[in-house]
N, C-alpha and C positions, 0 to 999 in steps of 0.2 A: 674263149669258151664261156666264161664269167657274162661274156656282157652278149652273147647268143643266148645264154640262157634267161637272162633278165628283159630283153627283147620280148621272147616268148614268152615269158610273164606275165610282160606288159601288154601284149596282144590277147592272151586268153581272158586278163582278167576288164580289159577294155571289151570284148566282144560279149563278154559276160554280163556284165553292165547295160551293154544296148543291149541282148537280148530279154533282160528282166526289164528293162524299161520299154520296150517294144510290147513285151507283153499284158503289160501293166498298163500299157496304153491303148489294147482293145477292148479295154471293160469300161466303158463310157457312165460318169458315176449318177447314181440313182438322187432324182432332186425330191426328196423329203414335202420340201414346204409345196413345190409344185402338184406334189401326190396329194397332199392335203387339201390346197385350193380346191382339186378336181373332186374330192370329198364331198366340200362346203358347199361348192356350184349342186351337185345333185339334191343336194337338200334343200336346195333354194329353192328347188321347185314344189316342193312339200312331199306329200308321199310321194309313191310312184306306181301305186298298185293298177291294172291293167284299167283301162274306161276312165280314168281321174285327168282332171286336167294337169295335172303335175305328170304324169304317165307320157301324156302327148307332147308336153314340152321338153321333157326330157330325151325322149325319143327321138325330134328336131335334133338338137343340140348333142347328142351320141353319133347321128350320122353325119352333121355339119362336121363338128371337132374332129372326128376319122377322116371325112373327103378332104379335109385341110392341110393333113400331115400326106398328101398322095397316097393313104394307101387303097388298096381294090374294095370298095366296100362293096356289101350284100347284106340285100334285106331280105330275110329270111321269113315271110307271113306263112304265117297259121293262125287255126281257129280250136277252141278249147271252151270246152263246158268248164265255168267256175262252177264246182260241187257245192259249194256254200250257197250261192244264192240261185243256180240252176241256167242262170245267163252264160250265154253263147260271149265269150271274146275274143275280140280278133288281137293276135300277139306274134311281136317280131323278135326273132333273135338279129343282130345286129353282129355283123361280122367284117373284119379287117383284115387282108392278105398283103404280106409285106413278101414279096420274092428274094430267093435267096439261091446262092450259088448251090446249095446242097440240101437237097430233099432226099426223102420227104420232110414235110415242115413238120416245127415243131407245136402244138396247140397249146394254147394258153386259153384260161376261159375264167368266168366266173357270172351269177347273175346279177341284170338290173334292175329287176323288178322289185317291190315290196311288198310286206302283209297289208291286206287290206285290214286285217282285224285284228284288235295287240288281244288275244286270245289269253297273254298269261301275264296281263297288267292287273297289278295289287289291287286297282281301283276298279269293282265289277261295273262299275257304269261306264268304265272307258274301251271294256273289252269287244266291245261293236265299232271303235275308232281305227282308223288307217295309221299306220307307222311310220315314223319318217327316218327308217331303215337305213344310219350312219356307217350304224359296221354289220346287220346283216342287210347288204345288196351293196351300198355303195362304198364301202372298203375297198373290194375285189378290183370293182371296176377300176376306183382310182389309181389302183398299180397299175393296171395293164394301161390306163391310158395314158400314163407314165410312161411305159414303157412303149408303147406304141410311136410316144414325140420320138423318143431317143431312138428310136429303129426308123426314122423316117430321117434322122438327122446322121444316125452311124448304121446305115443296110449292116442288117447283120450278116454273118458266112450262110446261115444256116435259114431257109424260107421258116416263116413266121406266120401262124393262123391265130388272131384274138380273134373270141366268140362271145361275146354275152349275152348269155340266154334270158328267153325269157320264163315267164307264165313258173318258177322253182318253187314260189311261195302261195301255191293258191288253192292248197290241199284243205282239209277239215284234219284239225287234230288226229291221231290214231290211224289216220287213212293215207300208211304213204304211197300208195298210187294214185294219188290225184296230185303229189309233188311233182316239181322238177321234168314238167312237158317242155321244155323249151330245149333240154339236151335229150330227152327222149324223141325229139322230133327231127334233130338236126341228126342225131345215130342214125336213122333210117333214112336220114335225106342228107347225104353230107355235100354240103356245098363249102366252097368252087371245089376242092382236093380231099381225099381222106388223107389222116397221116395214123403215123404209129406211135405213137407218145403222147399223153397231157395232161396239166399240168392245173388243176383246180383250185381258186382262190375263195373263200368265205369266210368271212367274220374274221378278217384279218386285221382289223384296226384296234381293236381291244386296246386299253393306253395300260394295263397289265396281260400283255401278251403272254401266251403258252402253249405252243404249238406241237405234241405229242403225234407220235405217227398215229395215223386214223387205222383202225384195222384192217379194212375193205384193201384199204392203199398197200398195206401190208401182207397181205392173203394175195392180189393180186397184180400187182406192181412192185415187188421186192428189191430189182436190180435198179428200179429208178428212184425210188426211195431212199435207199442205201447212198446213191450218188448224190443228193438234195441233202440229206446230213450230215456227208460226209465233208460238203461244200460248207454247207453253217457252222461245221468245227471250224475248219479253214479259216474262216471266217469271223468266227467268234462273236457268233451272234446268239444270243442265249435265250432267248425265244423258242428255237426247237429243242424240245426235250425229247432226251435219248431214252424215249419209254413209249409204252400204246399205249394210247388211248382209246374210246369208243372207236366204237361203226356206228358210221353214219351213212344214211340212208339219200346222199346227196346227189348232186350231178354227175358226179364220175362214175358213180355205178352204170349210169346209161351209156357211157362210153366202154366202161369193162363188159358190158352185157354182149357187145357188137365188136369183140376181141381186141381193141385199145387197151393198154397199160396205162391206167393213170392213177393218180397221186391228188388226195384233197390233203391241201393245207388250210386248217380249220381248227379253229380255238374253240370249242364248245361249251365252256365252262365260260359264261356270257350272261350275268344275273339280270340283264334288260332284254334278253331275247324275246322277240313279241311281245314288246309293250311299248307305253309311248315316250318312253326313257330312251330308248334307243338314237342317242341325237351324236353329234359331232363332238360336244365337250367329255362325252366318254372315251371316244379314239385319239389319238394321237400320233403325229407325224412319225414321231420313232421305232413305232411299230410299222405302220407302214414303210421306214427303210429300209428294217431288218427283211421284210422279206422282196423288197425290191431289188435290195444288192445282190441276197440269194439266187433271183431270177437273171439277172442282169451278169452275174458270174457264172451261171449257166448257158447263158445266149451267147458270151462271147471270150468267156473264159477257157470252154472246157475242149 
């Protein structure tokens, strides 16, 4: 009897084992420095504000580095009055569809684009200057294109839609309807799949991160929210703070406007917001892990 019971033991607690390590083995881990490089490449090309030649190249190199990893890419063209100077441009949101055994997908997004004009740089002679928008535009992306490798390297269970929008930052101060056309255009046109969930990145590279729930996220995405926190305790990543913070007036409202549940994750409290400080040696790879792994424990954790 002794050595029937210790058998069994020995089997639950061996079975137990491979299951924790089984599971520990679908979360494919989030490479930091990789996220970073994908930072530093978009800054290479200098701003990115729409008509710029940093704009175009960057553009190339968003669709290239997606058709690379196989996924379905879509280029999403439209055209948009810039309010600021009255010129008509033409702007792509840039889209990635990774299939997955279980839809609907999930949407991940964030923008590529940048301020043409650092509008709230200390230097008034610099405030007619382009930005070269490190952590607001190219933060966002660099996770998702992060996580875009790893979803082309471990398919996830779950179909996968990265969207980077464009035309987010080409408002006049005080006028937030001339923000964020790039997810106001794809809500009304959603291309290839709609889904029911997502998942917004911004100004996420901050090298003092603080990621507070956004209100909007809060108001109306509560149940997803709650599961993205409750994964950063898990987690112990000390970045999301268990408090609200502002509403903001971002890309995921245009997803909530058209009955999507989504969530920005967004550090607003950012002292180089539109200006020309806004460079690379502000963000930091560590920020961008904490919310890589966050993402990455959701895709294939939960």
């Amino acid at each position: 009897m002794r050595k029937l019971n210790y058998n069994r033991s020995f089997l639950i607690l061996t079975l137990s084992l491979f299951f924790t390590y089984f599971c520990q083995a679908q979360t494919p881990e989030f490479d930091s420095v990789n996220a970073f490089a994908y930072l530093e490449k978009q800054c290479s090309f200098g701003p990115r504000n729409p008509g710029s030649t940093g704009y175009n190249q960057c553009l190339d190199w968003l669709s290239q580095t997606l058709e690379e990893l196989d996924a379905d890419v879509y280029l999403q063209r439209f055209e948009a009055v810039e309010a600021i100077t009255g010129v008509t441009r033409k702007l792509t949101n840039v889209i990635a569809f990774f299939p997955g055994e279980i839809n609907p997908p999930l949407m991940l997004c964030a923008h590529w684009d940048t301020r043409a004009y650092a509008n709230l740089d200390p230097d008034p002679a610099s405030r007619t200057k382009p930005i070269s928008g490190a952590n607001d535009g190219a933060s966002g992306v660099a996770v998702l294109l992060e996580i875009a490798r790893l979803a082309a390297e471990y398919p996830p269970p779950r179909s996968l839609l990265i969207v980077l929008f464009d035309g987010e930052d080409m408002g006049r101060a005080s006028h937030g309807e001339e923000f964020t056309l790039g997810s106001k255009y794809w809500a009304s046109h959603q291309t290839p799949v709609s889904v029911e969930e997502a998942i917004l990145l911004d100004m996420i590279g901050d090298a003092d991160l603080e990621i507070p729930m956004e209100r909007y996220s809060e108001a109306n995405a509560p149940d997803l929210l709650r599961r993205l926190w409750n994964i950063a305790s898990k987690l112990d990543l000390p970045a999301f703070q268990d408090r609200l913070g502002a509403a903001v007036r971002d890309d995921h409202v245009s997803l909530q406007r058209v009955g999507i549940p989504a969530v920005d994750l967004i550090d607003f409290d950012y002292q180089y917001w539109h200006t020309l400080e806004d460079t690379p040696d502000k963000c930091s790879a560590e920020s961008l892990e904490q919310v890589g792994r966050l993402l990455m424990e959701y895709i294939y954790g939960e």
